[in-house]
C-alpha positions as CSV (number, residue, x, y, z in Angstrom):
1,X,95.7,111.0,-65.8
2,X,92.0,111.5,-64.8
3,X,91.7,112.6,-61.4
4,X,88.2,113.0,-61.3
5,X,86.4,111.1,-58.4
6,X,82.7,109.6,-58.3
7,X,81.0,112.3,-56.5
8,X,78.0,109.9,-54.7
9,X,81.7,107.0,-53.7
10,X,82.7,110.5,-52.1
11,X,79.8,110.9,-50.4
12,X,79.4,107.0,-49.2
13,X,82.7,107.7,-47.7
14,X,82.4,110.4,-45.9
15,X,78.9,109.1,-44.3
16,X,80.6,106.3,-43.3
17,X,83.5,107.8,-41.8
18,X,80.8,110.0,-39.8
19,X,78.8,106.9,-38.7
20,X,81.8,104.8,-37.7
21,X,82.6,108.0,-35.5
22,X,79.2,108.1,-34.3
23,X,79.9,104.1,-33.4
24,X,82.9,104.7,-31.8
25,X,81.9,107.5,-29.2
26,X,78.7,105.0,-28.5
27,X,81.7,102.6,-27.5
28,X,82.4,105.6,-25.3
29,X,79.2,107.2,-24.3
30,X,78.0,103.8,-22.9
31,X,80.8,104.5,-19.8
32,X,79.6,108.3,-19.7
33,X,76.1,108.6,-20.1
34,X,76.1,112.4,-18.4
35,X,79.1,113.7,-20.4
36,X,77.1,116.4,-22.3
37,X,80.2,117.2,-24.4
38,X,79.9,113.9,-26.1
39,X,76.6,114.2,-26.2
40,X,76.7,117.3,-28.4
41,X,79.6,116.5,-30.7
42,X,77.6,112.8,-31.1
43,X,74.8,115.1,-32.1
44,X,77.0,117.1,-34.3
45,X,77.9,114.0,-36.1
46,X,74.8,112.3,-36.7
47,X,73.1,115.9,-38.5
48,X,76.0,115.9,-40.7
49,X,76.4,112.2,-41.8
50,X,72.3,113.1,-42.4
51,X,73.6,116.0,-44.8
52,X,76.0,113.5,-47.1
53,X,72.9,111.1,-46.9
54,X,70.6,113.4,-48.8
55,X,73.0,114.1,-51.1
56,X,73.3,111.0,-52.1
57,X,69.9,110.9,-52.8
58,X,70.1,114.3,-55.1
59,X,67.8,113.5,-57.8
60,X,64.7,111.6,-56.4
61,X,63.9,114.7,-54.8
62,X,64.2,118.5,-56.3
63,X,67.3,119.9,-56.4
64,X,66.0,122.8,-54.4
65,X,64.8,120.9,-51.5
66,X,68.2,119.1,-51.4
67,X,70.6,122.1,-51.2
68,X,68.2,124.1,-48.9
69,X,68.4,120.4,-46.7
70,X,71.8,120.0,-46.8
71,X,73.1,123.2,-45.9
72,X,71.1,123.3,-42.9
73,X,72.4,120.2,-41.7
74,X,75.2,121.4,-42.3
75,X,75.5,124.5,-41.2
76,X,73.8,123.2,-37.7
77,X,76.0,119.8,-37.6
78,X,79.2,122.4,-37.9
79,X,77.4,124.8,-35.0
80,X,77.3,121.8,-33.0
81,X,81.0,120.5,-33.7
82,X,82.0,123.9,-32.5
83,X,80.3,123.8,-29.6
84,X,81.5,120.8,-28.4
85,X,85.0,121.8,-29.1
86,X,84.1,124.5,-26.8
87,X,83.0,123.1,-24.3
88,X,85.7,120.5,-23.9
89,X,88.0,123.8,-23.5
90,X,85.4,125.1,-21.0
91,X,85.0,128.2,-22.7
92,X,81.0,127.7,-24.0
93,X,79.7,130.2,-22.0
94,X,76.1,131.7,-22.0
95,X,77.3,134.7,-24.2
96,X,78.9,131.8,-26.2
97,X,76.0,129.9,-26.4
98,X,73.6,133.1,-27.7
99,X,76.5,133.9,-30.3
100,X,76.1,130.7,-32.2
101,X,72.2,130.3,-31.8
102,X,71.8,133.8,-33.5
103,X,74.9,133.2,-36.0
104,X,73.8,129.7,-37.0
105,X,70.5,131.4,-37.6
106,X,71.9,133.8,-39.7
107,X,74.1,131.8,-41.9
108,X,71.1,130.0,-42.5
109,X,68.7,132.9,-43.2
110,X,71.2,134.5,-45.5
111,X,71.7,131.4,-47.5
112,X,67.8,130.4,-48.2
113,X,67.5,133.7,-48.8
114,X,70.2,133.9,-51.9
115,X,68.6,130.2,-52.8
116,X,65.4,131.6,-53.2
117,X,66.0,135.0,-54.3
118,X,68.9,134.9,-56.1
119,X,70.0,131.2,-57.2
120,X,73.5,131.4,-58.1
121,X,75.9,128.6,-57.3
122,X,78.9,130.7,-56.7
123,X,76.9,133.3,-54.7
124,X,76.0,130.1,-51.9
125,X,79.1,129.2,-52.0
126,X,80.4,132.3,-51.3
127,X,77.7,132.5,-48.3
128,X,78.3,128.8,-47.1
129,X,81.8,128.9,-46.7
130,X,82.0,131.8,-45.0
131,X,79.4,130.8,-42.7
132,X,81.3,127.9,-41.9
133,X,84.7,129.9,-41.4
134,X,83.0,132.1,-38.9
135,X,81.2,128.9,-37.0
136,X,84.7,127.2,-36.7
137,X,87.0,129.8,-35.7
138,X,86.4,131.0,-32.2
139,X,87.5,127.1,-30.8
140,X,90.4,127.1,-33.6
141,X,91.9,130.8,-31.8
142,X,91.1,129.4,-28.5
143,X,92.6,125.9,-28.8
144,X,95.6,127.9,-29.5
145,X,95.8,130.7,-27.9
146,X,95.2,129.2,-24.6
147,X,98.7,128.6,-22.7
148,X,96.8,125.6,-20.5
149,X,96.6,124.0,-24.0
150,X,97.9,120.5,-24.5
151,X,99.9,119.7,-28.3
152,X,97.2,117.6,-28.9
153,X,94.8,120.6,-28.6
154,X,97.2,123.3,-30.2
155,X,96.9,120.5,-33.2
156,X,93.6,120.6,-33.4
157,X,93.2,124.3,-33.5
158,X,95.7,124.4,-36.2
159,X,93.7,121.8,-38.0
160,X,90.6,123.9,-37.7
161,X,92.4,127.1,-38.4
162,X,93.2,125.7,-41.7
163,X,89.8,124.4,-42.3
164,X,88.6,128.0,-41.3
165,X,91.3,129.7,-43.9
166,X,90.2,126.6,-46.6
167,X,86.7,127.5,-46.3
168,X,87.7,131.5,-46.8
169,X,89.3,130.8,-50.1
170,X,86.9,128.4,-51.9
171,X,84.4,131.4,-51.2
172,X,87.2,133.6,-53.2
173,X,88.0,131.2,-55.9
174,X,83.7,130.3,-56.4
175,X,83.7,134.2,-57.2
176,X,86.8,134.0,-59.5
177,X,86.3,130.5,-61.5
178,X,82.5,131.1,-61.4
179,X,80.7,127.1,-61.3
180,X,83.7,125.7,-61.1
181,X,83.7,125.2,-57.1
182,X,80.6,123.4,-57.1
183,X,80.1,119.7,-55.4
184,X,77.9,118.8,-58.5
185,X,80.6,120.2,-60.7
186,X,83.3,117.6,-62.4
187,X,86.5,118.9,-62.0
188,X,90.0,119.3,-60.6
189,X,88.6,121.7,-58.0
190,X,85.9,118.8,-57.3
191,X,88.6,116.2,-56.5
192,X,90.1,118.6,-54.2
193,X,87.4,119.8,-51.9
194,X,86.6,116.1,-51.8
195,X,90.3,115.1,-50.6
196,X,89.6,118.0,-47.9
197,X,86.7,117.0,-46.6
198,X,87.6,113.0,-46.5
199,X,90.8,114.5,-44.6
200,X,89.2,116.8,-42.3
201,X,86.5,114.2,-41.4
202,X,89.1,111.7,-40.4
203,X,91.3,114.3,-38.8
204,X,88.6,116.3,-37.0
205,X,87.0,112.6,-36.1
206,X,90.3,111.0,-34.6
207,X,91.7,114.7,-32.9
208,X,88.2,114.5,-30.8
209,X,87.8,111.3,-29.9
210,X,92.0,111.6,-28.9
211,X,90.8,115.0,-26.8
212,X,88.1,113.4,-24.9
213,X,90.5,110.4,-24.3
214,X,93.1,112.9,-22.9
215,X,90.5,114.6,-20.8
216,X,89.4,111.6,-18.8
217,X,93.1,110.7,-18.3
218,X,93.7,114.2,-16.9
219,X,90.4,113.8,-14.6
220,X,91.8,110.9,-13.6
221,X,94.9,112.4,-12.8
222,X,93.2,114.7,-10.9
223,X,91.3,112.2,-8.8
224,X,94.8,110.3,-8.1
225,X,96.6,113.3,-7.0
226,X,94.5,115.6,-5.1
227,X,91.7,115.7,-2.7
228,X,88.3,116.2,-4.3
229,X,87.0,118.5,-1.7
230,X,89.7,121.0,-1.2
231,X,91.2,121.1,-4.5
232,X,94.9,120.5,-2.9
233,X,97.4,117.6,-2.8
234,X,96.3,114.6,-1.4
235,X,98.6,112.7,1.1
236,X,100.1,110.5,-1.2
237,X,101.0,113.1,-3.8
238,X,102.3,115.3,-1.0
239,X,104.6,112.8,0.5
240,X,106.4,111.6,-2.9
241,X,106.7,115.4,-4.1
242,X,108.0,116.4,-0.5
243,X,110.4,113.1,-0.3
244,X,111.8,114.6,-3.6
245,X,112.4,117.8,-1.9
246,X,113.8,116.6,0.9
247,X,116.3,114.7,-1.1
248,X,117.1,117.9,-3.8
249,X,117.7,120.0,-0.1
250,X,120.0,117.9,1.5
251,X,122.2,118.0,-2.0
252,X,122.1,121.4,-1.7
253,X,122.8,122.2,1.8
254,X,119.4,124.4,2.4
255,X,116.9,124.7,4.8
256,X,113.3,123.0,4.7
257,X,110.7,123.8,7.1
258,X,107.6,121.5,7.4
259,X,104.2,122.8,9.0
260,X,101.6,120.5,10.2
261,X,98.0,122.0,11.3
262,X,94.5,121.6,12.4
263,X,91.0,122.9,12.8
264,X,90.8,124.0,16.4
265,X,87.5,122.1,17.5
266,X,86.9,120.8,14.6
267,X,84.5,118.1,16.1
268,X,82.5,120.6,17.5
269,X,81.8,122.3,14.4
270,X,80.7,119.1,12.4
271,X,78.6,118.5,15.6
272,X,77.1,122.0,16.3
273,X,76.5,123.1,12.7
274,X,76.6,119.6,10.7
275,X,79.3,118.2,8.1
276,X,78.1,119.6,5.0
277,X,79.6,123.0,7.5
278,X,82.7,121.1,8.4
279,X,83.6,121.0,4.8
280,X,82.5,124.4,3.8
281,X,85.3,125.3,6.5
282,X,87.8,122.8,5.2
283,X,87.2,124.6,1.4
284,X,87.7,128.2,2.9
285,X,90.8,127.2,4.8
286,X,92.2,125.7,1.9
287,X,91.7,128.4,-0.2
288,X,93.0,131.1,2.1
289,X,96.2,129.2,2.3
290,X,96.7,128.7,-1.0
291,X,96.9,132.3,-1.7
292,X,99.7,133.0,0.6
293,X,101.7,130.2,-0.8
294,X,105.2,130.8,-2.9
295,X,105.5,129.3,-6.0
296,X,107.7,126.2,-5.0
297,X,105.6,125.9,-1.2
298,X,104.1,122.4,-0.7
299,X,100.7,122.2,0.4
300,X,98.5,118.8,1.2
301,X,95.6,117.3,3.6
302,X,96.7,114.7,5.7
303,X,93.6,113.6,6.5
304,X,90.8,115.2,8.3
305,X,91.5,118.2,8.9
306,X,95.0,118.2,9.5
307,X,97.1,120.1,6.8
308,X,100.8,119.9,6.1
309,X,103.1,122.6,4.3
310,X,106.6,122.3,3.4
311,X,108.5,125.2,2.8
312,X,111.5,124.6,0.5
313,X,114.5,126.7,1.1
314,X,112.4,128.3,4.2
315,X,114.8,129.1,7.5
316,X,113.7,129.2,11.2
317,X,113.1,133.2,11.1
318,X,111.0,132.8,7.5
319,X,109.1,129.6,8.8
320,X,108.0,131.3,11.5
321,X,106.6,134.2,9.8
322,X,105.0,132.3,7.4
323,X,103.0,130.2,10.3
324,X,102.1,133.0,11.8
325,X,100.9,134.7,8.5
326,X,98.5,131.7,8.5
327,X,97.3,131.4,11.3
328,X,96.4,135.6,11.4
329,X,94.8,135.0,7.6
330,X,92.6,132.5,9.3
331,X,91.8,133.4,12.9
332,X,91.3,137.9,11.3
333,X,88.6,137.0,8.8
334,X,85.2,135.7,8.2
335,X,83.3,134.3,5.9
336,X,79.5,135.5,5.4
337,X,78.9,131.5,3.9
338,X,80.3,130.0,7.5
339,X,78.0,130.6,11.2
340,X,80.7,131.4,12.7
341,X,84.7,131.6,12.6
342,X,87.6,129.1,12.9
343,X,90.9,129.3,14.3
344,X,93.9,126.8,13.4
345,X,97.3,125.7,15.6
346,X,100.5,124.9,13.9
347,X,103.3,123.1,14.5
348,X,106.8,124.3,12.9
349,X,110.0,122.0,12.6
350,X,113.3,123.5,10.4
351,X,116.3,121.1,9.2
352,X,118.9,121.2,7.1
353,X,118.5,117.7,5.4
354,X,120.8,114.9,4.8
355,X,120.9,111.8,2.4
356,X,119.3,110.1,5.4
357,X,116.6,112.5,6.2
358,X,113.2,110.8,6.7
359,X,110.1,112.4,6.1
360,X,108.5,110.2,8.8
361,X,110.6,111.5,11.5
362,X,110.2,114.9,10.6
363,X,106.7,114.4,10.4
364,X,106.7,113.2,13.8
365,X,108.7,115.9,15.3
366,X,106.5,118.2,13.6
367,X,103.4,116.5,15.1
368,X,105.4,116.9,18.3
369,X,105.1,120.3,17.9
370,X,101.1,120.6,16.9
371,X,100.5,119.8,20.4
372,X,102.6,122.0,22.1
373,X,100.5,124.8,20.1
374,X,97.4,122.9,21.4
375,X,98.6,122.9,24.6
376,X,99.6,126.2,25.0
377,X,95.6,127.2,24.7
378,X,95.2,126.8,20.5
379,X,95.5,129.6,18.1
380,X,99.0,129.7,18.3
381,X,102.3,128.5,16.1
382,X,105.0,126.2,17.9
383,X,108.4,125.1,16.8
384,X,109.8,121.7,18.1
């Protein structure tokens, strides 16, 4: 049975597969016009559905002005790919970006200079695919080496892992089986790297358009969840996670303690020293908080500038301690981005819950107690 495939049908295919991937993050790009991620791996795309295009036209132009054409595309479509997948990781760092300028440069440089110097098909192979190993592998180790890593992304950076180790022994086997690993080449070794490349287009295609899908579901996740300036639970979040709680608790027969707080003069900071202040403040409370938490502590903005904290399994004696190990955190230090320092009052209430626990009434208790700390001169921690 012949399996040998028309080499320029290979390369119509795999143009269009690039260009209909080009179309269909247009579909995209139209919604997210500053998403230089896209941007990039659109970019990315476009030089190397360029590449198969000149290919295709191998012939009406020298054959050295082709594979010196090609590869470049090439080379700098794959640079691209890779940085995108980068960046989508958030791991394209300046360092990052200086690697792959000089090391796309060099690939490149090493390969016109064996076309020039030393014309031997198996030799640029050899070069290319290694090139292309070393381009593709830093955001195939990433994507699954980082624990934050979706199984969508782990996929992908097996996908490209394999790619990487593909790439590493056609440069082996172009050394062993001499011109038999060539793209101009008819045989069985032909027919393969085409079936690879078809498959990695459409995989590597689909897995980023899938990633960029599962991003903008996570952002809006995000934005559904938690408060954009502070980085913490929203009240809507906070309330179904602590109504949860509360319910798990009063199963179990344990203590929860709830903290509600403020901003001592909170109005008077916006009005002394502006609003873009006021949420510098609210940003540096938050994040002073935060690192004081437990691992299972609830922590959300009400609105404003009133906070709550539930403490899960917390008593009256730990509660207390833990309010007051706020409030020192915030009224003992300064910040040299802030004119001047903050103090906060909280208000404490402990229960042991029960199937008919509200989180409204405790919340109102709790609130209770906020102004007994305000009224006993601010700055202070009391318990209802």
């Amino acid at each position: 049975m012949d399996l040998l495939l028309d080499m320029k049908t290979i390369f119509i295919t795999l143009v269009i597969g690039h260009l209909f991937t080009v179309i269909l993050i247009s579909a995209y790009w139209s919604q997210h016009p500053k998403d230089t991620t896209m941007n990039i791996f659109f970019a990315g795309k476009c030089v190397q559905a360029l590449a198969w295009i000149v290919l295709i036209w191998r012939g009406g132009i020298p054959d050295t002005v082709t594979i010196s054409l090609t590869n470049s595309l090439l080379f700098l479509g794959f640079s691209l790919e890779t940085v995108a997948l980068l960046k989508l990781q958030q791991q394209f760092h300046v360092s990052t970006r200086r690697f792959y300028i000089s090391m796309t440069s060099a690939i490149m440089i090493c390969f016109h200079l064996c076309l020039f110097f030393y014309n031997v098909e198996r030799v640029r192979i050899l070069v290319g695919s290694l090139g292309l190993a070393v381009l593709i592998i830093l955001p195939a180790y990433r994507m699954m080496k980082d624990e934050a890593s979706s199984l969508l992304m782990k996929m992908m950076g097996c996908i490209y892992l394999l790619i990487s180790l593909a790439l590493v022994i056609r440069s082996v086997f172009a050394l062993l089986l001499n011109n038999l690993m060539g793209f101009f080449t008819p045989s069985f070794y032909q027919t393969i790297s085409f079936i690879v490349l078809y498959l990695v287009m459409i995989l590597g295609n689909t897995g980023f358009v899938l990633l960029l899908k599962e991003r903008a579901d996570r952002e809006l996740t995000m934005l559904a969840n938690y408060d954009d300036l502070t980085g913490i639970l929203n009240r809507r979040m906070f309330v179904l996670h602590a109504r949860r709680i509360l319910s798990s608790f009063a199963k179990k027969g344990k203590p929860v303690s709830l903290l509600l707080f403020d901003i001592d003069e909170f109005k008077t900071i916006n009005d002394t020293y502006g609003h873009d202040t006021g949420d510098l403040v609210l940003q540096d409370l938050c994040k002073r908080i935060s690192s004081l938490l437990g691992k299972h502590d609830l922590f959300g903005r009400y609105g404003g500038d009133e906070f709550a904290i539930l403490l899960p399994g917390a008593g009256i004696e730990e509660s207390t301690a833990k309010a007051e190990l706020f409030r020192r955190a915030i009224a003992g230090t300064t910040n040299s981005e802030l004119p001047a320092a903050y103090t906060i009052s909280l208000g404490v209430v402990t229960l042991i819950p029960n199937p008919d626990t509200q989180l409204e009434t405790l919340y109102s208790s709790c609130d209770k107690a906020l102004y007994g700390a305000k009224n006993n001169g601010r700055n202070g921690v009391f318990r209802h």
